[in-house]
C-alpha positions as CSV (number, residue, x, y, z in Angstrom):
1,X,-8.1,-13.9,34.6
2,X,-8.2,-10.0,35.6
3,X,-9.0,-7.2,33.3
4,X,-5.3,-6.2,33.0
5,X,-4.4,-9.5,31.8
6,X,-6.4,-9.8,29.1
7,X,-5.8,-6.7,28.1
8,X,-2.1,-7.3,27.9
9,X,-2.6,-10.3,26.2
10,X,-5.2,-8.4,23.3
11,X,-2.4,-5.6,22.8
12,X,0.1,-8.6,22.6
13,X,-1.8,-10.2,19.9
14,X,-2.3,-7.0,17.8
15,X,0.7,-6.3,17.9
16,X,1.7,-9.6,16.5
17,X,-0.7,-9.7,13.7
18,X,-0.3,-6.2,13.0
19,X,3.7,-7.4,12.8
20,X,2.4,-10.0,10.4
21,X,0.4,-7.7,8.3
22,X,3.4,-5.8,7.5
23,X,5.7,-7.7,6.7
24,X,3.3,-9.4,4.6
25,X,3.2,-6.3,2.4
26,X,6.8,-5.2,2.8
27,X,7.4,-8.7,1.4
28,X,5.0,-8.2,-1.3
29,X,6.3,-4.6,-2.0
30,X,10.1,-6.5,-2.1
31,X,8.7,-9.2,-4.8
32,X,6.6,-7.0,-7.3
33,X,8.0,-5.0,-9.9
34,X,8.1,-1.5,-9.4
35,X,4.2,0.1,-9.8
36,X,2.7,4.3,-9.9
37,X,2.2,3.3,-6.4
38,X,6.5,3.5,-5.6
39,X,6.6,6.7,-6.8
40,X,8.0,9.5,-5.2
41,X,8.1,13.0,-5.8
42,X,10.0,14.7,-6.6
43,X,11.1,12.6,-9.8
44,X,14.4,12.8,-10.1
45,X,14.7,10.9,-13.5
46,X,11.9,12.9,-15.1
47,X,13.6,16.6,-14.4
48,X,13.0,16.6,-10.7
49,X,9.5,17.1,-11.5
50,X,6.9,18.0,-8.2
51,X,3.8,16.3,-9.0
52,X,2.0,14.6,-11.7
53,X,1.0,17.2,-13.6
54,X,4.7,19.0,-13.9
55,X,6.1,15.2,-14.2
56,X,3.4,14.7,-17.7
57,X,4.6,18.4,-19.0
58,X,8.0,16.7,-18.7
59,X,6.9,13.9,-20.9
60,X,5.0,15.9,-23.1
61,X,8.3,17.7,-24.6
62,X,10.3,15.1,-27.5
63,X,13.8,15.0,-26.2
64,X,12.5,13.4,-22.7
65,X,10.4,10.5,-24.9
66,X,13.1,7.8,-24.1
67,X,14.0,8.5,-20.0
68,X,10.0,8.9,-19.7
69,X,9.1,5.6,-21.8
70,X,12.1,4.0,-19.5
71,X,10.2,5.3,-16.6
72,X,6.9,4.5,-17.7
73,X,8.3,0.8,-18.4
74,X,9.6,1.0,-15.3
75,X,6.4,1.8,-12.9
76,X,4.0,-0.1,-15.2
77,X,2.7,3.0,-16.8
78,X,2.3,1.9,-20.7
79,X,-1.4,2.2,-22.3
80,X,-0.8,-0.9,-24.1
81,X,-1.3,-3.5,-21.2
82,X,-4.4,-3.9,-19.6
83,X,-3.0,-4.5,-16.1
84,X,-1.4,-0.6,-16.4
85,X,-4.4,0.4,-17.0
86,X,-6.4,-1.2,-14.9
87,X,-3.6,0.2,-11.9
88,X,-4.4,4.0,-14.2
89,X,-7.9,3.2,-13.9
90,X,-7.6,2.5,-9.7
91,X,-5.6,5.8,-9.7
92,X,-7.9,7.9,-11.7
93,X,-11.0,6.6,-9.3
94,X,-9.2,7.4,-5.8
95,X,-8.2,11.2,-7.4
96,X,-12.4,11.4,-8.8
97,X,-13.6,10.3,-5.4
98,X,-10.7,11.1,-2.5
99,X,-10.2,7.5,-1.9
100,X,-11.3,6.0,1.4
101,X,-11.9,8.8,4.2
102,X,-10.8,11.0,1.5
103,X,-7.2,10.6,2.0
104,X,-6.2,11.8,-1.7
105,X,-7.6,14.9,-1.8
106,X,-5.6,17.6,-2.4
107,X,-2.6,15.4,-2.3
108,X,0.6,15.6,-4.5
109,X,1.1,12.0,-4.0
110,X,-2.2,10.5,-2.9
111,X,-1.1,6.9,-2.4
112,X,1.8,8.2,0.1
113,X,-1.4,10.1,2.0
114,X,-3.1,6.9,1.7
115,X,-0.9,5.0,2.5
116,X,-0.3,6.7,5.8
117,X,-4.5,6.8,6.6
118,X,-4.5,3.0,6.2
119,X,-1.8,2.7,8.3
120,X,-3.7,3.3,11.2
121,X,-5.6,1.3,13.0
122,X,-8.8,2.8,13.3
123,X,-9.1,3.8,9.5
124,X,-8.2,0.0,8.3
125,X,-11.8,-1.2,8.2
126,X,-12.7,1.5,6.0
127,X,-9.7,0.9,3.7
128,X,-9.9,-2.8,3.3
129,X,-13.6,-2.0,2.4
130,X,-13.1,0.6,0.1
131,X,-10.0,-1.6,-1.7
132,X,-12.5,-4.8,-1.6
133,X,-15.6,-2.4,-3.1
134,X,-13.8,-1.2,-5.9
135,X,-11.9,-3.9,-7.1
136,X,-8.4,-3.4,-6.1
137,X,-7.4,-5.9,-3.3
138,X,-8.8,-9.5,-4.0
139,X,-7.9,-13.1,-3.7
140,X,-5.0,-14.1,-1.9
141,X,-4.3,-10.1,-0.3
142,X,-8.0,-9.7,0.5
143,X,-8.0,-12.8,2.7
144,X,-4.9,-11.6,4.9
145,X,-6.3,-8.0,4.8
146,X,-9.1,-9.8,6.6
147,X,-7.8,-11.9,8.9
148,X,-6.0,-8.8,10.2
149,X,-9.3,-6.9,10.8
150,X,-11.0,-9.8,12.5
151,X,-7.6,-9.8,15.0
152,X,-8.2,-6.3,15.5
């Protein structure tokens, strides 16, 4: 088989399994409730707010308490439940250390920047690391995640 055939048939196959890997997560995206990772500024529902900080001054003033506990119920964001704020507490470590190749720093919406880093194909390896390392991709996720990178 010549060089040019193989390598046809390697871009073939990622492109396929990098096909797969997306839908995979569009699908999972379609069938999760809404999370603080959806959320896109500006905030229309919270007084078109820009960024986190102008959207918690928002919240912070008494006659916004019910559309901002809506919205909060909404993206997962109440105290109470240990899954919110085990998503605040995945949040709070990517803004302390820039997430992986530091793609939250200095970002209005960190997992949109994120997002887009892990997107491509040479910063997935570091991504699927840094989610494994720190807790916020396991089980059934981690294993696809994986399978991607070993098609790669």
């Amino acid at each position: 088989m010549n060089t040019k055939t193989l390598l046809n048939k390697r871009a073939i196959i990622f492109a396929f399994s990098f096909f797969l890997f997306l839908s995979a997560l569009t699908l999972v995206n379609q069938t999760q409730a809404a999370s603080i990772f959806d959320i896109e500024f500006p905030v229309a529902e919270l007084g078109n707010c820009k960024n986190k900080t102008e959207c918690k001054a928002y919240c912070e003033v008494d006659e916004n308490e019910t559309v901002c506990k809506s919205f909060a119920e909404k993206y997962g964001l109440n105290q109470g439940d240990n899954q919110n704020n085990s998503a605040n507490d995945r949040e709070e470590k990517i803004m302390k250390d820039g997430g992986p190749g530091n793609c939250a720093s200095g970002s209005d919406n960190p997992e949109k920047t994120c997002r887009q880093y892990c997107s491509v194909q040479v910063n997935m390896r570091e991504c699927v690391s840094y989610a494994k390392d720190n807790g916020m991709m396991k089980g059934r996720d981690l294993e696809e995640a994986e399978k991607v990178l070993k098609a790669l």
